[in-house]
N, C-alpha and C positions, 0 to 999 in steps of 0.2 A: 607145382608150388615149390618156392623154396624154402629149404625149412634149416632150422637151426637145430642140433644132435644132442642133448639135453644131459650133459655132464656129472649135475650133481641137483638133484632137486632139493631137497632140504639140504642142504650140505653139509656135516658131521654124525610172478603177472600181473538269435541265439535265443537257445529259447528254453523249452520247459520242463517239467519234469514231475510226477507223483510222489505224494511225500511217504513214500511208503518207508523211508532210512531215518525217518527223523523220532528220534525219541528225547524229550515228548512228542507223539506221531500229529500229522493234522489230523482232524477231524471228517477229515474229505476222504481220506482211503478209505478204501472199502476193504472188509474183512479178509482171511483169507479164503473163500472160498473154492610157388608152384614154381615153384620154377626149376630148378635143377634136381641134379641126383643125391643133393645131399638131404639125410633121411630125418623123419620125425622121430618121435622117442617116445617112449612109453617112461612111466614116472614110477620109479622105485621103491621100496620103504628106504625112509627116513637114514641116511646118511650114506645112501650107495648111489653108486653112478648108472647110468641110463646105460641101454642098449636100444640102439639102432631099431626100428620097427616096418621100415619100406617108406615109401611115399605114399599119400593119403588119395583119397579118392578122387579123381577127379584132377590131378596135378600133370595127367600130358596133354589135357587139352590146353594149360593153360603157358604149358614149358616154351618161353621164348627161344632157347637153347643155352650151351653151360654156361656154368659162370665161374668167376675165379676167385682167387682167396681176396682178391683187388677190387669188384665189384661193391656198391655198396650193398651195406646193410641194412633192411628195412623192419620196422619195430610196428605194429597196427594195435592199437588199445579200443576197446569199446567200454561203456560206461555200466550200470548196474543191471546184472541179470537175475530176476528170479522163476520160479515156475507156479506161480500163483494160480488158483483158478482154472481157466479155460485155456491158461498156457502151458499149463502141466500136458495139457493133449499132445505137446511137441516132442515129447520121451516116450511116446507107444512106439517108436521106434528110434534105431541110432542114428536117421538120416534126417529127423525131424525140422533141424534147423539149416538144410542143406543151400537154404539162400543164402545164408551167408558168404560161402567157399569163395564166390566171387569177389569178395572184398574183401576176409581174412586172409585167403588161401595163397593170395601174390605173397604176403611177408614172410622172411625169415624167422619171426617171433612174432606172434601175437597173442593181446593178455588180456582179459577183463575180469569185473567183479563180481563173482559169485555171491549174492544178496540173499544167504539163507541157510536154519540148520541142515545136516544131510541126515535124518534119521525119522524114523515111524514110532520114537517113544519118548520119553521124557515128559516135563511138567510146562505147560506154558508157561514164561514167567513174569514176572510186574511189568509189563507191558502192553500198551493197548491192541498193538499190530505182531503177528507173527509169522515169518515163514518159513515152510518146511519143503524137502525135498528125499528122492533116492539117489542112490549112487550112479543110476542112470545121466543123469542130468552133465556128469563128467567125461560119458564116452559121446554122448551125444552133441557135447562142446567140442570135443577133438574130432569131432567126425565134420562139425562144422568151417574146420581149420586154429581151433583155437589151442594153442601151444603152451599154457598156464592162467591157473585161475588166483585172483585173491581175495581170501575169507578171511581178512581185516578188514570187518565193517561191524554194524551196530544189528547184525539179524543171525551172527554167523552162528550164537547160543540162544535163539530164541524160544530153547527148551531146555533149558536146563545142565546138568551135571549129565544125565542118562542121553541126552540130544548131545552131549559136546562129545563125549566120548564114542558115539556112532561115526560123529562126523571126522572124527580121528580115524577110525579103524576104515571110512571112503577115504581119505587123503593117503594114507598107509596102500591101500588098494587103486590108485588113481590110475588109468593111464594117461596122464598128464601132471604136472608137478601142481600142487598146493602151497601160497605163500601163504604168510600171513597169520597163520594159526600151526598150533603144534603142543605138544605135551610138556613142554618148559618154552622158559623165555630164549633160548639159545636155540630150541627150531624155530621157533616161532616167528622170530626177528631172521632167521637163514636165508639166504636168498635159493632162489632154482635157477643155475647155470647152464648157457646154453655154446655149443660152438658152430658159429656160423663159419664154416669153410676159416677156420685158423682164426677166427674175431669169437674171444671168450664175453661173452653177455650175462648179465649176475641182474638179477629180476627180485626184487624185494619189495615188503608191503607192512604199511600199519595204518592202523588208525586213531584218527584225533577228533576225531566226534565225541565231545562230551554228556557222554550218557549210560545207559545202566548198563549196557555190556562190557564196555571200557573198563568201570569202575567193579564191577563184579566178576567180570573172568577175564581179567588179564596175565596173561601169562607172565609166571614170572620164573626164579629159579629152580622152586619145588610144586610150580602149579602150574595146568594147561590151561590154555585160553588163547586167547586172540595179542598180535602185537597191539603194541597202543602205544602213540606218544603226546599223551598230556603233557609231558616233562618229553623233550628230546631227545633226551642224553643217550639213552640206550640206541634208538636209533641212528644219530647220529655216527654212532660208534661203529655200529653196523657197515653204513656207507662205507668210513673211512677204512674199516679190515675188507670190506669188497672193491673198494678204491685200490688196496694194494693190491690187491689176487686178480682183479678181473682189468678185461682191455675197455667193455661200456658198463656203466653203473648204472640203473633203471630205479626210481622208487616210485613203486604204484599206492596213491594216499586214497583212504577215505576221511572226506575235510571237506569244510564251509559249512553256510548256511541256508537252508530250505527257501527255495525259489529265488535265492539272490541271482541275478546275470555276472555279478562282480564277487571276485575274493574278499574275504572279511580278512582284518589284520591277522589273525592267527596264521592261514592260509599263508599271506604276503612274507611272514617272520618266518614263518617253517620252512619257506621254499628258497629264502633268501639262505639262508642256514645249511640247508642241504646243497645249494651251491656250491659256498664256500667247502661243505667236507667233500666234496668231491664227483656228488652227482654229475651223471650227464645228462639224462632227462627226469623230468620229476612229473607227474600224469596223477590227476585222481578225480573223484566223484563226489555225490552224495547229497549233492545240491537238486539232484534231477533239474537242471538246468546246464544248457552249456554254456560256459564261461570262457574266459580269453583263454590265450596261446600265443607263443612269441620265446624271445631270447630274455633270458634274465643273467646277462653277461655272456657267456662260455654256455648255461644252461638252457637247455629247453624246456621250458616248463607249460602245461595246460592246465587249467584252475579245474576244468569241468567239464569233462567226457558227457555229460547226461545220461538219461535211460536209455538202456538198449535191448535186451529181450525183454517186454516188463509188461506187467496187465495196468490197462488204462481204459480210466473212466470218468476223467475229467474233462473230458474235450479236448480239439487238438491241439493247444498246447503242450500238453502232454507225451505225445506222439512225436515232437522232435528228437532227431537221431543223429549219429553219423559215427565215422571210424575217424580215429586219428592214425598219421602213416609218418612216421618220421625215418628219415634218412642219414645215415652214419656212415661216414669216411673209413674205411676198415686201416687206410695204410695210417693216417692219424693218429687211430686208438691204439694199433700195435707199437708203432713208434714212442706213446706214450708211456705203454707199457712196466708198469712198476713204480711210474713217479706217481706220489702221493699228493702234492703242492703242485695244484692245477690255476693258480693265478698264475696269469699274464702268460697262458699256455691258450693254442687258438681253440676252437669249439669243434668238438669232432662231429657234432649236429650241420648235418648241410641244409636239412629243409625239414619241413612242416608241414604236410597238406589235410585238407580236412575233405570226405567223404559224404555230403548229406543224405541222411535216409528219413525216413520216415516210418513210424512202428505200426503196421495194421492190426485189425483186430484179433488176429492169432497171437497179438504178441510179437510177433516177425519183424525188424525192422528192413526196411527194403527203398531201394531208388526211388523218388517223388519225381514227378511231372518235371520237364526244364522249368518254368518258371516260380516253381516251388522253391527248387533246387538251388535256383540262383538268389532268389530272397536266404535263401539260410546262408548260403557259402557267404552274402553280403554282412548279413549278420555276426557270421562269426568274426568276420577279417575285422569288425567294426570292436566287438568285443577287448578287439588289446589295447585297445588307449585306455579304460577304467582297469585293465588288468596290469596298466603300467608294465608293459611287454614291450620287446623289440620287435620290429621285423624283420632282422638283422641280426647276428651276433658279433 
C-alpha cells in the first residue's frame, strides 16, 4: 500500500441508497437493531503530529515497487459507514472489513463517513433513527486501509451530550484522524494532514444537511459538536487558511437530498463556492445514492459517494457501491504551493475513476459480476451531465 504519514490530524476524511442520514428519516429504515515504504500513521490527540506506525497489512503483496516524491498522488473516498444491526458482527475482530484492502489499500489517502455516535451511553435523542457504535469500528476501519474518518454528518450525536463526549474521548484515542467533529468550532472545522512522500494533503469535513444535529450540536467557539455549514462562511474560511498551508485541499461534505441521482441547488452553490476558495476536490454523501463526478473548473467535485458499509433492507437498489479514486499531479500542487488565487491556475486533479461494488448482506461492499459492473460504471459516467460536471478540467 502506499500510504500518506499523517502530519497533523486535528491541527492546533447510479444508484441507491438507505435513508438511514435523513432526518426527517424515511419511514423504510429499519430500526437500529500499498504500495511503497512510505508509512501509515496512527492519529494523535487533538493538535499534535502523527508518528509513523509501519505499513499496514497486506501492503507487500500489493507493492508495485518505489515510488517518488514525482509519482502521482492517489485520494479513494467511500460513502456512509455505520455498523447497524447484523454489521456490527464485522468489529468481533480488527480484520473484519478486510475486503476492502484491495481497493482502499492501493491509495495514498483514503477517507469515508463514519455514520454514527461512538459510545454505549447517552439519551436517544428527537429522532426517529439512531446509531451507535465502539471505538472498535476505528481500528477495524484502518485495518481495512482506511486513513481518515468524517463525523460531519446528521447521526454523529445521535445520543445526546453523554454520546458526543464518548465520541470525543474515541477521536482523542483514534488510530486514525477524525474530521469533522471536535470540542469547539476551531477542531472541529481542522483539517487531518497528511504527507504523501513531500505532497502536504489537508482533509476536512462538514456538514449541511439541514436537521436536528446541525441545529443542536454544532460546534462552535465554547461548544462541541459537529462542523456544519448552513451558512458557509466558517468553512469557507477553513478552505482558504488550508488553501495557504497545504499543496491539495480535500472537503469531505455531508449534503443533498434523499434518493436524488442529481445535486439539489444547495449541493451546486456549496461546491461552486469551495472552488472558488480554493478547493481541489470536494467528495460527499448522504443522499445514499450515487451522484455525478467530473471537473467544476480546476475542481473535482463528486455529488455522491453512496452507501458503503451499511445494513440494507430495501432491496437492491440499496446495495449499490463503489470507491472514488482520484489522481493528483504532486509536481503541480508543490509548484503551487502557497498561492492562495487558484483562478486561471491549471487543475492539479488529473483523473477520476470510479470502483463499482456492490454491498452484500454482511454489510461488506465487494466486486459485482462484469455485467453488473458495467451497468454501474455506465451509470455513473451518465450521472455528470444533471450534475453539470466536466469530463475534463
Amino acid at each position: 500500500m502506499r500510504r500518506g504519514m499523517a502530519v497533523g490530524t486535528v491541527a492546533t476524511l447510479l444508484a441507491l441508497g438507505l435513508a438511514a442520514c435523513a432526518d426527517p428519516e424515511s419511514a423504510a429504515e429499519p430500526p437500529a437493531a500499498a504500495l511503497s515504504t512510505a508509512a501509515t500513521s496512527t492519529a494523535p490527540p487533538s493538535g499534535a503530529d502523527a508518528t509513523p506506525s509501519g505499513s499496514r497489512p497486506g501492503s507487500a503483496a500489493t507493492d508495485p515497487g518505489p515510488l517518488t516524491p514525482d509519482s502521482p498522488v492517489t485520494l479513494a473516498f467511500g460513502g456512509d459507514v455505520h455498523f447497524e444491526g447484523r454489521v456490527g458482527a464485522l468489529l468481533s475482530t480488527p480484520d473484519g472489513l478486510a475486503a476492502l484492502r484491495p481497493v482502499l489499500g492501493r491509495a495514498d489517502v483514503a477517507v469515508v463517513n463514519l455514520e454514527t455516535a461512538i459510545t454505549d451511553r447517552g439519551v436517544e435523542q428527537p429522532k426517529i433513527y439512531h446509531f451507535r457504535t465502539t471505538p472498535q469500528a476505528l481500528v477495524t476501519l484502518q485495518q481495512a486501509g482506511v486513513d481518515a474518518v468524517s463525523m460531519a454528518n446528521n447521526h454523529a450525536v445521535d445520543y445526546g451530550p453523554d454520546g458526543l463526549t464518548d465520541t470525543l474521548a474515541a477521536q482523542a484515542a483514534s488510530p486514525i484522524p477524525v474530521v469533522g467533529i471536535g470540542a469547539n468550532a476551531e477542531k472541529a472545522f481542522a483539517p487531518a494532514v497528511f504527507d504523501v512522500r513531500g505532497t502536504r494533503v489537508a482533509v476536512l469535513a462538514s456538514s449541511q444537511v439541514n436537521d436536528f444535529t446541525v441545529h443542536s450540536f454544532p460546534a462552535t467557539d465554547a461548544k462541541a459538536g459537529i462542523a456544519g455549514n448552513l451558512d458557509n462562511t466558517r468553512l469557507l474560511a477553513a478552505v482558504k487558511a488550508a488553501r495557504a498551508a497545504y499543496d491539495v485541499v480535500v472537503v469531505f461534505l455531508h449534503w443533498g437530498t434523499d434518493y436524488t441521482t442529481c445535486p439539489d441547488a444547495a449541493q451546486a452553490s456549496t461546491a461552486a463556492a469551495l472552488a472558488k476558495a480554493g478547493a481541489d476536490v470536494v467528495v460527499g454523501g448522504h443522499a445514499h445514492r450515487v451522484q455525478g463526478a467530473g471537473w467544476l473548473g480546476r475542481t473535482y467535485v463528486d455529488y455522491g459517494l453512496g452507501n458503503f458499509v451499511w445494513l440494507n433492507t430495501r432491496g437492491p437498489a440499496d446495495t449499490v457501491s463503489g470507491v472514488l479514486t482520484v489522481s493528483v499531479d504532486p509536481v503541480k500542487a508543490r509548484a503551487l504551493r502557497g498561492t492562495t488565487a487558484r483562478d486561471g491556475a491549471p487543475s492539479i486533479v488529473t483523473g477520476g475513476s470510479w470502483t463499482p461494488l456492490i454491498i452484500g448482506d454482511d454489510g461488506v461492499p465487494r466486486p459485482p459480476v462484469a455485467s453488473a459492473a458495467a451497468g454501474q460504471q455506465a451509470a455513473w459516467d451518465q450521472a455528470r451531465s444533471c450534475a453539470r460536471l466536466a469530463a475534463a478540467p
